[in-house]
C-alpha angles and dihedrals in degrees: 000000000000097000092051087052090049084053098050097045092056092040083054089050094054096047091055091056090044111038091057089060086034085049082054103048106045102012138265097271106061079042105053078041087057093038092048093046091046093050085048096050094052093049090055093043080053093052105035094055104176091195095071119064103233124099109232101205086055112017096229121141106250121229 
């Protein structure tokens, strides 16, 4: 867990260099939408952890 929370913290570092030039570049509003998507995707691939055997919609133990 504590290296997941070491990868996050400096991804979160790079983001806020590069989405204010990115912000520049293409506008505020596709790159709140990728931000928001990205953030959205990392928090599924949290929640939905192939590596345990429950199954996290329904909480059964999977086979």
């Amino acid at each position: 867990m504590s290296l997941l929370m070491t990868i996050m913290g400096l991804a979160y570092g790079v983001w806020n260099l590069v989405l204010p030039g990115l912000s520049n570049r293409i506008g505020r509003r596709p790159v709140c939408a990728l931000a928001s998507a990205g953030g959205a995707i990392g928090l599924a691939l949290l929640w939905i952890d192939p590596a345990s055997r429950v199954c996290p919609i329904s909480g059964v133990t999977g086979i």
